[in-house]
N, C-alpha and C positions, 0 to 999 in steps of 0.2 A: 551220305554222299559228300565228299571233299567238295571245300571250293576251290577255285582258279588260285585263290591267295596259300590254300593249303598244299595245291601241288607244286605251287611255286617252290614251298619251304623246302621240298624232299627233292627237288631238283641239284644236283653237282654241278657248278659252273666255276668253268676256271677261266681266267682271266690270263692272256699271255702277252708279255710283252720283254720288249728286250732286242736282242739278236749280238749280229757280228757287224752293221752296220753303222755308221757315222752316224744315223740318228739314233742312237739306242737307248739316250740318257732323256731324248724327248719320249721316247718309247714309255720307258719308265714311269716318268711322270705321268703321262696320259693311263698308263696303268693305272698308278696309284689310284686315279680319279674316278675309274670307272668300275675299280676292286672296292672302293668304298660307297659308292652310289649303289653299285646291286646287293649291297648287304641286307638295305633294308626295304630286296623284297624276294631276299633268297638268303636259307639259312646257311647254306654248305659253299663257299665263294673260296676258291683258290687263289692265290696272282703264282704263275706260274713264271720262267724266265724261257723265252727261247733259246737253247744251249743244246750240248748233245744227252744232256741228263734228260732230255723233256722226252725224247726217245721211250725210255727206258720207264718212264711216269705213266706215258698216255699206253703204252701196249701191256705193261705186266703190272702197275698197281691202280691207285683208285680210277677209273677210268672214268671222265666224266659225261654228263647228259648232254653237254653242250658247250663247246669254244669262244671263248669272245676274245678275238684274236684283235690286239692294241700294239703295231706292230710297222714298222720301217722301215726303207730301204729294203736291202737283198733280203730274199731270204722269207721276211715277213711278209711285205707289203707284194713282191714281184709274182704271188704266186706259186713258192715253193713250199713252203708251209700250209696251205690250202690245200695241194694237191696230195700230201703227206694225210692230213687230216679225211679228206676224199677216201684215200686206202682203208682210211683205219675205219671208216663208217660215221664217224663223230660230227654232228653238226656243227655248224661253226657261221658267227656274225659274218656278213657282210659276203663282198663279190666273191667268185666261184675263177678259179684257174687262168681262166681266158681273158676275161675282165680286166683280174690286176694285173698281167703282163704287159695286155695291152698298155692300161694309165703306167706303167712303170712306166714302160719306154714311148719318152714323149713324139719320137719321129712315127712309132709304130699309130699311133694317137693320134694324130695329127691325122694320118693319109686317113683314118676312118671318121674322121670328121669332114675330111672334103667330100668322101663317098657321101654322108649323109645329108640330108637336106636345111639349111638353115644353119647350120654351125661356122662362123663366120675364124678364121684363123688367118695368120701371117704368113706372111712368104718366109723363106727359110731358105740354108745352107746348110748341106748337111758335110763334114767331115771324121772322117776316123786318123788312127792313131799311124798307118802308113800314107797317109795323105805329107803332102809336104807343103809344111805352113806356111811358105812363101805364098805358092799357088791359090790357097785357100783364103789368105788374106786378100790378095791381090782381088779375089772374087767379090771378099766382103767389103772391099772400097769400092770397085765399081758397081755392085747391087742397092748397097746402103749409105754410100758417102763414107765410108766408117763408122759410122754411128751406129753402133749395133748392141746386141746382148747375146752372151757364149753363156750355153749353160750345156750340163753333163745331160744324155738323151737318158741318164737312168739313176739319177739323184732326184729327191726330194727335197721339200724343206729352206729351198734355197740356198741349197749347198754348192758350193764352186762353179759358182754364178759372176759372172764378169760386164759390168758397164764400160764400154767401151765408143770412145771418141778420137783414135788417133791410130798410125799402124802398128808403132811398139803396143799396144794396150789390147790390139787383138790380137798378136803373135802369144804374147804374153797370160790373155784369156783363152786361146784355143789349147794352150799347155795346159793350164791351168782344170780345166774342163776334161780333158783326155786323161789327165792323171787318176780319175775318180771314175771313167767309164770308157768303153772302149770307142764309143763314138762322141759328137757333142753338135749341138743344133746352135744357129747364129741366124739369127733375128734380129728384123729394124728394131729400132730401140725407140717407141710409142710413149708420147706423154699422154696420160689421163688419169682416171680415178679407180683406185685397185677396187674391188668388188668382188665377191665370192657367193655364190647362188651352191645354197645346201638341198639335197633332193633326200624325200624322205620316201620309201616304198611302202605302204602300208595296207592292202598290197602293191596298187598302184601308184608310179612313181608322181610326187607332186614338191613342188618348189616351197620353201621355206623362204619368207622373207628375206632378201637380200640385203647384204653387209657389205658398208664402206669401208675400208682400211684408210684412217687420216695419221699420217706422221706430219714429221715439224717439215719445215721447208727444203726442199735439198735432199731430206730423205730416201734412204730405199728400203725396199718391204725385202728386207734380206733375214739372214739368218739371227743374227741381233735383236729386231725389230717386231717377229714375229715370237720370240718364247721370253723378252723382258718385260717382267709386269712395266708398264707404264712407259714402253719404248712405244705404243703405237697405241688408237684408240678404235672403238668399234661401232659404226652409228647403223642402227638398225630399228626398223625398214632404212635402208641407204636414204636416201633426199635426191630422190631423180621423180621429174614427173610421172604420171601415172603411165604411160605409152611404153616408157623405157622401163620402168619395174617388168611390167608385162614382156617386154621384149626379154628381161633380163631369165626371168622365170623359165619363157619358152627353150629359150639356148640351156639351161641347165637340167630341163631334163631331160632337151635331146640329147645333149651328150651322155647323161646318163643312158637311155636305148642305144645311142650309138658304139657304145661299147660291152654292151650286155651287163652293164653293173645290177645288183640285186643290194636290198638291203637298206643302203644310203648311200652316198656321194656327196663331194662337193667339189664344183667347178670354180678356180680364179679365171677371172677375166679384168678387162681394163674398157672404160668409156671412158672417150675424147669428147673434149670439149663440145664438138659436133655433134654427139651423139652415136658416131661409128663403135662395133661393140666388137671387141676380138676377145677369143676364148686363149688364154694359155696354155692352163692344163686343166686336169682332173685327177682327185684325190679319191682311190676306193676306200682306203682307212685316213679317215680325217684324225686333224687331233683330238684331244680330248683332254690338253688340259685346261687350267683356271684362264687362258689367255686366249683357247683354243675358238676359230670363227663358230664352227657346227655346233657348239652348245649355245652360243647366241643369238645364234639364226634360233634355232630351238625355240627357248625362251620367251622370245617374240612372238614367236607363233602360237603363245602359251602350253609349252612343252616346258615340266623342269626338267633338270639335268635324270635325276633320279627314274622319273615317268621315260625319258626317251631309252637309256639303258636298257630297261626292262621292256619296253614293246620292241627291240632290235633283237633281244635275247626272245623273245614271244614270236617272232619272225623267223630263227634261224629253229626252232622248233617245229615249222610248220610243215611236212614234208614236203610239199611239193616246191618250196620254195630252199631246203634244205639241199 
């Protein structure tokens, strides 16, 4: 009789990442990292590229046991790739259809976080690209002072994200933001401590130590900051007394149930000085490279990178959770 470690070996798993999206080159990377971790505990490991070749890969040649979809933006992370995968019967890591639509679009995200109990989130402007950004600004001075933050409702990564203090800087962010999605969400602009609570389903969803994000003074947790080795640091367990870990914990895996996510997640939020705890977003495909928060949350929990891989690939095998 085979063991668990010999069915692993004869297992197909492909590793996809990639797409058409701005984040494709993080995609990549995060591939690379997790096409090399499950080598050594699967002998047959693809990295596959999301393109229209992959079409033509997964229905007429080696068809694989199972997906570990490492994946961004449109396309990958939104949902459509998932649902594609759904057709063909292939299991596949991480949230299910509904899930990452939902986390893509942060406004869709948001109203299901106010439905649910405990997930504490911001007020919000919401405009699209027939709005007239007179109007729209004019809203975000008198709601916010101006002081706000313009981000795209369906970017990642911190992509065409705007700090804003003044009204040229939000006419300026609401463009800026609408070029990359068709809608864009404006937020008071909160000072506190960046934090990211990683939820692991195994099968039951549970919080992985929480992660401080420290840059230098001044800083922001942008696009820069989060994929340059040594632009940003990682302290984990965070350094919040024991009440607030606990609180931090609670809020991330109800947002994980609040959006049907399966698999893992991982939620950024921000605690002020006071202690008030707002959630931003949620990540159904977290990253996964050398820089990436979910493998340090991991870690901590004494998970290495290698072990979590493979019980997410042990997961998406599981039918009923497939």
């Amino acid at each position: 009789m085979s063991s668990n470690s010999d069915k692993r070996k004869g297992l197909r798993v492909w590793v996809v990442s990639g797409g058409n999206s701005s984040e494709a080159q993080v995609s990549f990377s995060s591939g690379k990292a997790v096409e090399e971790a499950l080598r050594k505990s699967f002998a047959d490991v693809t990295h596959a590229h999301l393109d229209f070749a992959l079409k033509r890969s997964l229905t007429l040649l080696s068809r694989p046991d199972v997906t570990f979809p490492v994946t961004h933006g449109s396309l990958g992370e939104d949902g459509s790739f998932q649902g594609f995968l759904n057709i063909l019967g292939i299991p596949y890591v991480g949230s299910d259809v509904t899930a990452c639509a939902l986390a893509m679009d942060k406004i869709l995200a948001k109203t299901m976080f106010r439905a649910a109990e405990g997930i504490p989130v911001t007020a919000d402007i919401v405009c699209c690209r027939h709005d007239d950004p007179a109007d729209i600004t004019n809203r975000a001075m008198d709601a916010f002072g101006g002081i706000c933050v313009i981000k795209p409702a369906s970017q990642g990564s911190a992509l065409g994200i705007s700090f804003c203090e003044t009204r040229s800087q939000i006419i300026a962010g609401i463009a800026k933001a609408l070029a990359l999605s068709h809608r864009a969400l404006i937020e008071p602009l909160i000072v506190g401590r960046e934090v990211t609570v990683a939820v692991l389903a195994d099968p039951e969803p549970r919080a992985l130590p929480p992660v401080e994000v420290v840059l230098s003074e001044g800083a922001r947790f942008d696009y820069y900051h989060r994929y340059t080795p040594g632009a940003s640091s990682h302290l984990c367990p965070a350094p919040f007394p024991a009440e607030t870990l606990e609180r931090l914990e609670q809020i991330g895996v109800a947002a994980h149930k609040a959006l049907g996510c399966r698999h893992y997640s991982r939620t950024d939020m921000l605690v002020k000085d006071d202690g008030e705890i707002f959630v931003l977003e949620l990540n159904t495909l977290p990253g996964m490279t050398e820089t990436s928060l979910y493998p340090d949350a991991a870690r901590a929990a004494g998970i290495p990178f290698e072990d979590l891989v493979k019980v997410l690939v042990d997961l998406a095998l599981v039918r009923e959770h497939a």
